[in-house]
N, C-alpha and C positions, 0 to 999 in steps of 0.2 A: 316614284310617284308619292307625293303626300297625300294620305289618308287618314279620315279622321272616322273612327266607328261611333256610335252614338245609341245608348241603350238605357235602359231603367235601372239595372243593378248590375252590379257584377261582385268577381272576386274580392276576399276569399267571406265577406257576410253572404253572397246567393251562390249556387251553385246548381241551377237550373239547368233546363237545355237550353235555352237561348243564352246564356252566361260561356258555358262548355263552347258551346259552337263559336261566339265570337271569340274567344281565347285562340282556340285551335286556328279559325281561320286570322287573327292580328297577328299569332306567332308565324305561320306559315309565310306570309306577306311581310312580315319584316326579315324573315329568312332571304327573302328573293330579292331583298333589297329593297324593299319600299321604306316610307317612314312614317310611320303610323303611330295613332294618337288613340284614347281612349276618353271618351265623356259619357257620366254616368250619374244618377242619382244617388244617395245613401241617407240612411236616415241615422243622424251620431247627435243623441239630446243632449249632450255637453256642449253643441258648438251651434251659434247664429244660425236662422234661416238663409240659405241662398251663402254664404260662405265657399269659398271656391278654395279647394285644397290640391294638390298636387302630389303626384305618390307615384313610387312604381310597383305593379304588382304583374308576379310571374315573368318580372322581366321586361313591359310595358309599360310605358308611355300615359300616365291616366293624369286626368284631371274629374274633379271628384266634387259636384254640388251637391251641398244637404239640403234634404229636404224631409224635413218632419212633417210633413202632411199639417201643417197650423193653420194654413188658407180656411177660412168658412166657409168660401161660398164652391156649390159645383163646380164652376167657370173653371176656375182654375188647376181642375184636373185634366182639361184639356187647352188651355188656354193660359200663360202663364208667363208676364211679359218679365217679370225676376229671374225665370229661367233664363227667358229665351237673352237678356243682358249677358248672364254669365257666358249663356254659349259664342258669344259676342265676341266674347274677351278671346276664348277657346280660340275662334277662327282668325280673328287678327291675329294673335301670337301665333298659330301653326300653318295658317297659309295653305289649308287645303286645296287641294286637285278637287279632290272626289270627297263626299259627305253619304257615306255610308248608314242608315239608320236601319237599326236592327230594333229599336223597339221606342216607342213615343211615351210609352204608360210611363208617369210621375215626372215626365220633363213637361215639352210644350207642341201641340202640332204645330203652331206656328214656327218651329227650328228649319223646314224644309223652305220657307219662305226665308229666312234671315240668311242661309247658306248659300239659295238661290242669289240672294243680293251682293252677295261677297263674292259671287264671279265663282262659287267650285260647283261641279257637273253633282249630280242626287241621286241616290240607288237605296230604295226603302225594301227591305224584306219581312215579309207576313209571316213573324212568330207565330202568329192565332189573332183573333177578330177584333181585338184593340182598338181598330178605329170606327169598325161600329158597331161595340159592343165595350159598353164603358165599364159592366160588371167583370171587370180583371181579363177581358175578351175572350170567356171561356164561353159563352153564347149557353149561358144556362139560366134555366130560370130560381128563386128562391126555391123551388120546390126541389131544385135538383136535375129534373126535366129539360131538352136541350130545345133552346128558343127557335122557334120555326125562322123568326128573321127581329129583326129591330123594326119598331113605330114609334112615333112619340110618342102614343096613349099606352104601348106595353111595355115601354123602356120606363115611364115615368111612374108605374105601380110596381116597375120589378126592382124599379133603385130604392124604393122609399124607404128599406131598410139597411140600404147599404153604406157601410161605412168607406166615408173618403174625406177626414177632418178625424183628428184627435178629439179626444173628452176635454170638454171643457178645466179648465187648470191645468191642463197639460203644459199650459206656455211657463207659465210661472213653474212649476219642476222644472223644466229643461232648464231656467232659466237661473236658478238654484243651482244644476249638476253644471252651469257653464263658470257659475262663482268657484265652486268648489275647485274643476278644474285649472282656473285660472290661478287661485289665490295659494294653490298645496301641490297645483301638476299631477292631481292623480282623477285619472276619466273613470268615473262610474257607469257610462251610462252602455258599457257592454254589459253589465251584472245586472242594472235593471229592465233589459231588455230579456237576459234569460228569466228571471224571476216573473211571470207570466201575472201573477194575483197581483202585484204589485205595478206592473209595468200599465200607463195609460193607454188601452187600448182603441180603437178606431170607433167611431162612433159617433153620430150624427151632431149636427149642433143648429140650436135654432138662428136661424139665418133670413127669411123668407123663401128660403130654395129645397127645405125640407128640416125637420126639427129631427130632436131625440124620437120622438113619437112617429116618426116615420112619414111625415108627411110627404105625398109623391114629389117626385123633380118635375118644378114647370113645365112643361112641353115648350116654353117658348127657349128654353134654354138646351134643350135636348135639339130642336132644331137647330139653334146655333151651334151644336154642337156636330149635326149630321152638316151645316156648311161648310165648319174647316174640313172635317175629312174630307168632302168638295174640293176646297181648295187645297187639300195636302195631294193629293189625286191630279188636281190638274197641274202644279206646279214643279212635283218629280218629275225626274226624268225616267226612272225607268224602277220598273216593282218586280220582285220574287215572289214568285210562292214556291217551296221546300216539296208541297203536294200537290196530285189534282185536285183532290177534293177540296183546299183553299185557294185554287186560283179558279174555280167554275165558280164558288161563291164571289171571290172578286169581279170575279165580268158581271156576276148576279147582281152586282151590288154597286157597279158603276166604272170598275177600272176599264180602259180600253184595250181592245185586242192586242193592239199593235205597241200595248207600253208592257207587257206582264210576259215572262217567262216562266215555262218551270224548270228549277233546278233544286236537285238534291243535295242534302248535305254530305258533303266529304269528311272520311276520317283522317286523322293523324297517327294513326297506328296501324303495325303490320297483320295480316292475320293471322290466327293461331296455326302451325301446324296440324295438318288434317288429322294425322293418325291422335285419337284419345279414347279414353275408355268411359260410357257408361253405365252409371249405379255401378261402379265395380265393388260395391259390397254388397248386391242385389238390391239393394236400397236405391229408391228413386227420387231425385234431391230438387226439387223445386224451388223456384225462388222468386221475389218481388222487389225490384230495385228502384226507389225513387222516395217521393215523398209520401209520407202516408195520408189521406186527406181524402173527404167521402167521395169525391170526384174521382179518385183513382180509381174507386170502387174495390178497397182491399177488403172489406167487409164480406163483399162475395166472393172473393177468393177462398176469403178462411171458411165461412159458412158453404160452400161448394166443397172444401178439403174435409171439413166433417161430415156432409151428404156422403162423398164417395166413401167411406169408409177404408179409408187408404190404410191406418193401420192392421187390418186385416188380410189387405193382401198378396199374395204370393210374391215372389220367396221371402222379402223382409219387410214389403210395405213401402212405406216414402215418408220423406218429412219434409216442411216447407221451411226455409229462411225469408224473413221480415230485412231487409237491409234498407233502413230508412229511421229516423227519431221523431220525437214524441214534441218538437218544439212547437211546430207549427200550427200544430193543433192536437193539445195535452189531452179533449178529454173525447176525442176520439181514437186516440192511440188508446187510451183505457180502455173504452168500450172493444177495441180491439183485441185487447189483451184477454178482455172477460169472455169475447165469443171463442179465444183461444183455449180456453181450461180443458185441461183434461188431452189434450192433442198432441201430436209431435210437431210442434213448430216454436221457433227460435226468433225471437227479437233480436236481430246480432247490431242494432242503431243506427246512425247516420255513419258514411263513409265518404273520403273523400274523392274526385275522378279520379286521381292517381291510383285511388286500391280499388276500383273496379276490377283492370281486368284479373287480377288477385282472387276476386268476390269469386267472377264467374270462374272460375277455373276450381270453383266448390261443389256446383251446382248442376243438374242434367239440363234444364230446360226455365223457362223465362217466363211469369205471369205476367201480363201486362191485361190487368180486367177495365181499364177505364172505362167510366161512364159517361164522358164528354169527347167533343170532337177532337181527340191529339193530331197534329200536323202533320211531323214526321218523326217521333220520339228518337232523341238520340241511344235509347238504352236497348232499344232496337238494333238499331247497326253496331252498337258493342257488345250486342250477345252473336250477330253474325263472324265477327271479328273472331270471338272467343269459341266459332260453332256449335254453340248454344242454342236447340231449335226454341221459338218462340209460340205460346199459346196467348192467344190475341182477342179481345171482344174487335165483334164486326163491326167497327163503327171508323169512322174518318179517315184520315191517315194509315191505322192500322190495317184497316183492309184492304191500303192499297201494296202494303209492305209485305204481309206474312199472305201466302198463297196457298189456301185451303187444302191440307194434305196434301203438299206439293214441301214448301219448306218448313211447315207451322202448321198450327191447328188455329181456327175461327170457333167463336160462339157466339150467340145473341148476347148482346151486353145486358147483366142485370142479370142472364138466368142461369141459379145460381148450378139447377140439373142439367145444364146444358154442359157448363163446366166440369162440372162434377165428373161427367162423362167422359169427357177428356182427358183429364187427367187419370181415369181409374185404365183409362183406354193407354195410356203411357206406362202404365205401371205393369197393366195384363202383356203387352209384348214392350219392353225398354228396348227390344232392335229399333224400334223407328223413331227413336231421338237417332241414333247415327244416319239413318235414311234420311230424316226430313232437314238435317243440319247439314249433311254432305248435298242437299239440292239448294240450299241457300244461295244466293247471286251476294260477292261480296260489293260493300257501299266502296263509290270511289274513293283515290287516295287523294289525298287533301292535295298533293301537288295540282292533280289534274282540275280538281275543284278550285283552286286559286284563279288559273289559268281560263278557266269561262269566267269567271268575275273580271278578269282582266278586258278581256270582249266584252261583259259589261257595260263595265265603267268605259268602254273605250265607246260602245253604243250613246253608253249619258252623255258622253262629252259630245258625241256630235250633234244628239238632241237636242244639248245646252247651247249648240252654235260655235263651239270652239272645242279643241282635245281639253282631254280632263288635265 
C-alpha cells in the first residue's frame, strides 16, 4: 500500500511526541512492506518560502516544505493554497492509497480536501485540539488556564497576542542567509536559530487581522476558520483519537459517531525485564523527561521537590533529574534553574529518543506535572516499557493512563502539596515503585498497532467508495 503520512514537523529539528509516534509507526509500515512517504513543514531561513526539498531521514521517504511563518495574515495558518500546491506535487509523484494526517498546524487544512480529489481514502489523527484551537491546540488560555471551549469572541481576545507571522525584517535576513548560502554553500541559519537574542522571533504584524499591539483576530476570520475544520470533518474519511478524553471532545465538538475511533499508541520497543532494583543506593531518583516549558508545569515539580523536604529524608533522601534543554524557552529554564538552588536536582539537557530508554533505566519513578490537556504522552508508555511507576497531574490523558495507586500516583494539577506528598510518600516506603510498576498494563506492540490502522485505512477506503 502507498502511504503518505502528513505532519507539521518532524526529524531530526522536532522531536515531540507526535514526531516519535509517526517515525515508529512509518518505520513499522515500511517494515511490513508498505511504501510510505513523509510530508512535513520546516522552517530553514536560508531557503525560499514554499520550496519543496527531498531528504531521507531515519531511513524514510520525506519530502520537506519550508515554511518561515512570513504569510501576515491569520488565514494562512490555517488556510494556505502555497502549501497546499506543494502537497500537489507530493501526491502526483507518490500516488497515494491512503493520506494519513497526523497533524495540520503550519501546512493547510485544506490538504484533506486536495487528497480527497486525487482519488486516495483520508485517516486524520488528534495529536491535541489544533483544529479548534489555533493557539498551538494546547486549548489554554494566555493566562495559562485551560479554555473551557473555543468561540469567536474568546478565541479572538485569546489570539491578540499570539504570535503566528515573524517580526517584521525577517524576510530581508532570511533573504540575506539565502545570498550567503547560495554565493559561499555555507547555511547559517541553524546557528541563528540557536542564538535566540538574535534569531527574529514570532510576532504579530500589522496587517488588519491584528498588529504588534495585539489587536484581537476578527471573529469573521476565526469563523472562517471554525468552517474548514467543518469542512476538514466532513470530508475525512475516518478520525483517531489516541484517548477518551479527545475523542468525547471531538463528538463535543462536532465529529460524528460513526467516523471517530479510539486507538492507542503502539510501541516499537520490547519491555524491560521485570526483575530491577529500586533507589538501590537508598536514594530515590526521580525524573522529568520532555520539554521544559510552563505548560509542562516543571516549576511545580521543583517547587513541590523543595515542599517535601526530600533531602531530609530517610535513609538517603532522593534527587530529581531535568532531562530536557533550555532552547525552547531560555528564560524559563533560568527561572527553573533559580527555583533549583540549593536542591538535589540535575539539569542532565535535551536527549535524543534513542537515549531514553538509557535515561530511564537511571531513574525510580516519572514526573509528568502537566498543566494542559496531554493526549496520550508518549513518555508515558516509555517509562511503562522501562517499569518505571509514573506520578501524574489528574488532568486529560493522564488520568486515563496512570491508575490512582494501582500503577502510578494522581495529583491535582498545579498543587504543588499535593505532590509534594507524593513524592515524600515514595521515598518514606520505595517498595511501592516496584508494586505500582509491576501493576502497569504494558502499551501495545507497534506490530499489533500497525495492524488496526490497516482496518483503518481499509474502513477509509470503503467510506471513500473504493479500497484504499
Amino acid at each position: 500500500m502507498r502511504i503518505l503520512h502528513a505532519l507539521h514537523f518532524f526529524l531530526p529539528k522536532h522531536s515531540g511526541g507526535t514526531e516519535i509516534y509517526t517515525l515508529r509507526v512509518a518505520r513499522a509500515q515500511a517494515r511490513a512492506g508498505h511504501d510510505v512517504t513523509l510530508f512535513f513543514s520546516e522552517k530553514i531561513h536560508s531557503r525560499a518560502d514554499y520550496e519543496l526539498l527531498r531528504r531521507t531521514t531515519e531511513g524514510l521517504d520525506c519530502r520537506v516544505v519550508v515554511n518561515n511563518l512570513l504569510e501576515p495574515d491569520f488565514r494562512a495558518t490555517f488556510a494556505n493554497p502555497r502549501i497546499e500546491e506543494r502537497f500537489d506535487e507530493v501526491v502526483r509523484e507518490c500516488r497515494p492509497q491512503v493520506v494519513h494526517f497526523q497533524h495540520l498546524m503550519l501546512l493547510s487544512m485544506g490538504l484533506v480536501g486536495r487528497a480527497k480529489a486525487a482519488g486516495a481514502s483520508t485517516v486524520l489523527t488528534l495529536q491535541d485540539f489544533w483544529l479548534w484551537c489555533a493557539r498551538m491546540g494546547q486549548l489554554l488560555q494566555p493566562d495559562g488556564s485551560i479554555c473551557p471551549g473555543p468561540t469567536p469572541e474568546r478565541c479572538s481576545q485569546c489570539l491578540a497576542t499570539f504570535p503566528f507571522t515573524q517580526k517584521q525584517g525577517a524576510e530581508h535576513a532570511f533573504r540575506t542567509l539565502g545570498m550567503l548560502r547560495r554565493a559561499f554553500g555555507v547555511d547559517l541559519s541553524p546557528l541563528v536559530e540557536r542564538v535566540r537574542g538574535w534569531q527574529p522571533l514570532l510576532a504579530r504584524r500589522g496587517n488588519g487581522a491584528g498588529a504588534e499591539k495585539g489587536r484581537p483576530i476578527p471573529q469573521s476570520q476565526l469563523r472562517a476558520r471554525a468552517e474548514a475544520t467543518g469542512r476538514v470533518v466532513e470530508a475525512v474519511d475516518h478520525v483517531i483519537a489516541p484517548s477518551r478524553m479527545l475523542l468525547d471532545r471531538a463528538l463535543d465538538w462536532g465529529v460524528p459517531a460513526g467516523k471517530i475511533s479510539l486507538l492507542r499508541y503502539g510501541v516499537d520497543l520490547a519491555p524491560r525485564a521485570a526483575a530491577r532494583r529500586y533507589a538501590p543506593h537508598g536514594k530515590v531518583r526521580f525524573a522529568f523527561l520532555g520539554t521544559p516549558a510552563p505548560h509542562k508545569g516543571v516549576h511545580v515539580l521543583i517547587d513541590a521537590f523543595r515542599a517535601a523536604e526530600l533531602e531530609r529524608a530517610r535513609p538517603h533522601g532522593a534527587e530529581l533529574v531535568i532531562f530536557g534543554g533550555s532552547r525552547t524557552n531560555p528564560a524559563y529554564f533560568a527561572d527553573l534553574k533559580r527555583r533549583a538552588r540549593g536542591l538535589p536536582v540535575r539539569f542532565a539537557g535535551a536527549i535524543d529518543n534513542a537515549q531514553v530508554p538509557d535515561a530511564l533505566e537511571q531513574v525510580d519513578a516519572l514526573v509528568v506535572p502537566s498543566l494542559w490537556l496531554e493526549n496520550w504522552p508518549v513518555s508515558v508508555q516509555e517509562a511503562r516499557l522501562a517499569r518505571v511507576p509514573v506520578v501524574a497531574s489528574r488532568l486529560g490523558g493522564l488520568a486515563e493512563a496512570v491508575r490512582d495507586g494501582v500503577d502510578g500516583l494522581l495529583f491535582e494539577p498545579g498543587d504543588v502539596y499535593a505532590l509534594a506528598a507524593a513524592l515524600r510518600g515514595l521515598v518514606d516506603e520505595p517498595r511501592r515503585l516496584g508494586e505500582l510498576a509491576a501493576a502497569a498494563e504494558m502499551p501495545p506492540p507497534m506490530h499489533e498497532h500497525v495492524a488496526a490502522l490497516d482496518a483503518i485505512y481499509a474502513r477509509a477506503g470503503a467510506a471513500a467508495g473504493g479500497p484504499p
